[in-house]
OpenMM code with the backbone's topology and positions (N, CA, C; nanometers):
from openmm import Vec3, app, unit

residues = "UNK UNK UNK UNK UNK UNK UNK UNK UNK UNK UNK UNK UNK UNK UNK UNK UNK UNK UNK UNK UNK UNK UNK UNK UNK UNK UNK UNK UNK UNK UNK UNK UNK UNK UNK UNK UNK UNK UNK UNK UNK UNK UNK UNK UNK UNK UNK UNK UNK UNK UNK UNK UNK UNK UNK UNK UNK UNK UNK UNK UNK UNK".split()
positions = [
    Vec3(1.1530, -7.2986, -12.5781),
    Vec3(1.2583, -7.3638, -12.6523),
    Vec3(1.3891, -7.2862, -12.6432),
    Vec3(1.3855, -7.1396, -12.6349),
    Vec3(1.4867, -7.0762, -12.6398),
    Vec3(1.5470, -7.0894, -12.5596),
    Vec3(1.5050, -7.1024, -12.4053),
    Vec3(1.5615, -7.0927, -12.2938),
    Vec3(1.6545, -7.2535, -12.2941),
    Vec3(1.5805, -7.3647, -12.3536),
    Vec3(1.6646, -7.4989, -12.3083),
    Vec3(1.7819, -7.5381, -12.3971),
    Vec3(1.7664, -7.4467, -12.5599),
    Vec3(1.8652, -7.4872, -12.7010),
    Vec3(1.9385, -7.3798, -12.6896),
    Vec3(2.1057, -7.3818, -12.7547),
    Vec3(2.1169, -7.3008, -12.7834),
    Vec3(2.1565, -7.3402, -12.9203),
    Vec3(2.1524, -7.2456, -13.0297),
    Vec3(2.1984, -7.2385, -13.1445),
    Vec3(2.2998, -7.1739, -13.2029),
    Vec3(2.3759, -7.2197, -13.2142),
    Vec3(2.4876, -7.1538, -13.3529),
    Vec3(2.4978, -7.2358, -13.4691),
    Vec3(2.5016, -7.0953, -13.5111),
    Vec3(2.4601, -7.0790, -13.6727),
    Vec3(2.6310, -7.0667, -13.7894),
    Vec3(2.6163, -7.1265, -13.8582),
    Vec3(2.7866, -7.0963, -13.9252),
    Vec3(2.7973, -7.2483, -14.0148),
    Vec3(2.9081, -7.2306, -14.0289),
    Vec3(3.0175, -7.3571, -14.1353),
    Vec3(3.0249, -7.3007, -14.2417),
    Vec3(3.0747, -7.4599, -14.2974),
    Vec3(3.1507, -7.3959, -14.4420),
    Vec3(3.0529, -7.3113, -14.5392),
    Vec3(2.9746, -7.3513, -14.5688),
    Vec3(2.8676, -7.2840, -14.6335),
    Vec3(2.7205, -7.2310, -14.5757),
    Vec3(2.7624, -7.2045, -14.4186),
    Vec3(2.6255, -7.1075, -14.3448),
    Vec3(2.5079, -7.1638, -14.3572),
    Vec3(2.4839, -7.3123, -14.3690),
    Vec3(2.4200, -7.4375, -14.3996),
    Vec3(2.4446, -7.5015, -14.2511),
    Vec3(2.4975, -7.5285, -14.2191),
    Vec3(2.5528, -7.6006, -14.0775),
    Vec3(2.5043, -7.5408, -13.9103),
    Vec3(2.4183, -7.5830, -13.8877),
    Vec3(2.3845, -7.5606, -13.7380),
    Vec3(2.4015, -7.6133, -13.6277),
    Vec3(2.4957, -7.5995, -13.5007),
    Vec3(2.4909, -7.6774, -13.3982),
    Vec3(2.3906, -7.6395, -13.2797),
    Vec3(2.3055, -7.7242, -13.2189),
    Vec3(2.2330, -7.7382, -13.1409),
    Vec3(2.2865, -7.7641, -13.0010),
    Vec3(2.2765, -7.6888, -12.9095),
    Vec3(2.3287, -7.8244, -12.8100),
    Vec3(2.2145, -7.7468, -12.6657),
    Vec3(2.1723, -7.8791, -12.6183),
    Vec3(2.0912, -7.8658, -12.4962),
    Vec3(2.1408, -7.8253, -12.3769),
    Vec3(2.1255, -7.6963, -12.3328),
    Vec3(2.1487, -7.6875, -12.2394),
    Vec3(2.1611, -7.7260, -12.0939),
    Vec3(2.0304, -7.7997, -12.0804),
    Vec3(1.9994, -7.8865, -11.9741),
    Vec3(2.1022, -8.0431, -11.9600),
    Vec3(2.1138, -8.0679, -12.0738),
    Vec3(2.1902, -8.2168, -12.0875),
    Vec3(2.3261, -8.1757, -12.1264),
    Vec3(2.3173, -8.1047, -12.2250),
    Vec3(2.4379, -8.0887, -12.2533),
    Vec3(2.4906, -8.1655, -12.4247),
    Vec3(2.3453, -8.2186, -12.4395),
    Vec3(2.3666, -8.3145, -12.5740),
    Vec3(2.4450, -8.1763, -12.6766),
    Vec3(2.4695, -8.2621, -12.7856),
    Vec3(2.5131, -8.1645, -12.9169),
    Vec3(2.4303, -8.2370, -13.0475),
    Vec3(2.3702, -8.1680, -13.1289),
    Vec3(2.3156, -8.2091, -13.2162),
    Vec3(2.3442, -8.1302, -13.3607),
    Vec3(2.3778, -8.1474, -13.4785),
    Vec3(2.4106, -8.1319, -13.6487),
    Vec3(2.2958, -8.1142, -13.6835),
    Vec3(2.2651, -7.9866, -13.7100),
    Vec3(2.1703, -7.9705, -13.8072),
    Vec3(2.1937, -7.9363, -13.9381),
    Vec3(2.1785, -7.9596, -14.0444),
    Vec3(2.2035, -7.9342, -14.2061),
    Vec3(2.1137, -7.9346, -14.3068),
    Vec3(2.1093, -7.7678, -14.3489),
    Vec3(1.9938, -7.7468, -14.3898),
    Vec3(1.9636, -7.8402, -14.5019),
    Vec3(1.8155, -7.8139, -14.5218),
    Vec3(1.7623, -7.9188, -14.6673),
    Vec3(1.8023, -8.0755, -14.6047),
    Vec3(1.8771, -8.1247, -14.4990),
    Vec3(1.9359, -8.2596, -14.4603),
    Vec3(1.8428, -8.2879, -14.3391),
    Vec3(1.8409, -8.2381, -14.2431),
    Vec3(1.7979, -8.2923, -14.1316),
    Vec3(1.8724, -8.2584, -14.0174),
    Vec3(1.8573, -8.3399, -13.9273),
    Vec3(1.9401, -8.3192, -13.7424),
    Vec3(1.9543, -8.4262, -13.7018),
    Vec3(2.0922, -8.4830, -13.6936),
    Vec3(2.1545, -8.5660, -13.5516),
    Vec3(2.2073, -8.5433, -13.4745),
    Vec3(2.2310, -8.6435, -13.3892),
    Vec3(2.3014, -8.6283, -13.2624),
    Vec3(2.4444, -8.6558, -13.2950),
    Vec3(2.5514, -8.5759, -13.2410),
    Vec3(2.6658, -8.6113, -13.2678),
    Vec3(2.7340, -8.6719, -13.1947),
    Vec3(2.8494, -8.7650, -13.2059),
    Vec3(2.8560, -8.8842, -13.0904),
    Vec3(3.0217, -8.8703, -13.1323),
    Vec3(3.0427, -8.9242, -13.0303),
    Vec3(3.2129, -8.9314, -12.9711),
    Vec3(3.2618, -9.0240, -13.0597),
    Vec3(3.3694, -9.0824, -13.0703),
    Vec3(3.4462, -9.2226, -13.0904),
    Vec3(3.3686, -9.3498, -13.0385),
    Vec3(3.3471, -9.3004, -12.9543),
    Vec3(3.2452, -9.4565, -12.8926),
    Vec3(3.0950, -9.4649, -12.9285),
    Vec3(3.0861, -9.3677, -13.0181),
    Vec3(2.9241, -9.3628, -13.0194),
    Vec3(2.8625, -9.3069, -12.9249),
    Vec3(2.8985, -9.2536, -12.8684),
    Vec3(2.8147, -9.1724, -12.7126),
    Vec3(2.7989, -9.0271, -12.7654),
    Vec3(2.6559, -8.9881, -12.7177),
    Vec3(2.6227, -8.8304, -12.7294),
    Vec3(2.7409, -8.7493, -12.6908),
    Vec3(2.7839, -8.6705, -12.7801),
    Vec3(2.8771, -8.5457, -12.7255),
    Vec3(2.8202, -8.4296, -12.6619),
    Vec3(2.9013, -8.4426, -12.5560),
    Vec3(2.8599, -8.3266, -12.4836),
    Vec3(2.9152, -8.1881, -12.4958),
    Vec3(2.8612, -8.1115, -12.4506),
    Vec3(2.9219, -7.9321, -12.4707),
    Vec3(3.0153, -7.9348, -12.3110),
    Vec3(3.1083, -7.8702, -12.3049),
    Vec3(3.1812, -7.8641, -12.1913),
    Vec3(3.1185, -7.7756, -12.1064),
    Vec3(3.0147, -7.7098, -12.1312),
    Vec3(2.9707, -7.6445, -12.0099),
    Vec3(2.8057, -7.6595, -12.0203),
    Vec3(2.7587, -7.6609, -11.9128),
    Vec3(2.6146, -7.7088, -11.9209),
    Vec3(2.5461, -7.6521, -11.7848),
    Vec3(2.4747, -7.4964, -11.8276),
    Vec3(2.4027, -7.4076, -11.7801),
    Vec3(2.2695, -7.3545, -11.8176),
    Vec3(2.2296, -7.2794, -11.7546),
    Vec3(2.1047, -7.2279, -11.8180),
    Vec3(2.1767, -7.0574, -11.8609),
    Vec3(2.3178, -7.0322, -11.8285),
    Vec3(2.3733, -6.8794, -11.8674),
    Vec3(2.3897, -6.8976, -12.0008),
    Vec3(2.4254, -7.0240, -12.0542),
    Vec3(2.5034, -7.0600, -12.1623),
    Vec3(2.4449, -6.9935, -12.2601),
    Vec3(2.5278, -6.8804, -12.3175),
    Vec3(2.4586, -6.8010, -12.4333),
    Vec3(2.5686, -6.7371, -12.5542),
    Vec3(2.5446, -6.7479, -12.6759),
    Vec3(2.6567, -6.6833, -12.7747),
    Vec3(2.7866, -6.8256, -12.7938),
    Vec3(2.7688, -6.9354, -12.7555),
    Vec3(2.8878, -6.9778, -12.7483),
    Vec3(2.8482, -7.0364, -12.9006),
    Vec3(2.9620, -7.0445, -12.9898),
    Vec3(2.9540, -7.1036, -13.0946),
    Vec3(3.0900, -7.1734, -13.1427),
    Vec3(3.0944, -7.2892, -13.2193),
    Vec3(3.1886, -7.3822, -13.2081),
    Vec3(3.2191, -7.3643, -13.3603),
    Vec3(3.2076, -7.2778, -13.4194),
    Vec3(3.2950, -7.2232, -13.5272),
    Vec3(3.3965, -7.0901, -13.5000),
] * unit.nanometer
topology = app.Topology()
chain = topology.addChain("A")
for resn in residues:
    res = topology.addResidue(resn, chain)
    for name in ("N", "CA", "C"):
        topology.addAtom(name, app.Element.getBySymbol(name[0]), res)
């Protein structure tokens, strides 16, 4: 799992996790006690991470 997710950890209240697949590139909201979606553009389309590797490591979007 480690190798295909990466995780950052942060927000307003250190509750807020972004997921995003390395392989695809998806982005996914995790919130604790809430659950996990997928986060989607204006059009409803999966958002993607701008870079999509297997190096991809430490990047965090806070």
């Amino acid at each position: 799992m480690k190798e295909r997710f990466d995780v950052a950890v942060g927000g307003l209240a250190q509750g807020i996790t972004v997921i995003t697949d390395k392989k695809t590139g998806v982005q996914y909201l995790a919130i604790a006690g809430s659950g996990t979606s997928v986060i989607v553009d204006k059009d409803g389309k999966p958002l993607l991470s701008e870079r999509v590797d297997e190096d991809q490591k430490g990047t965090s979007p806070f």
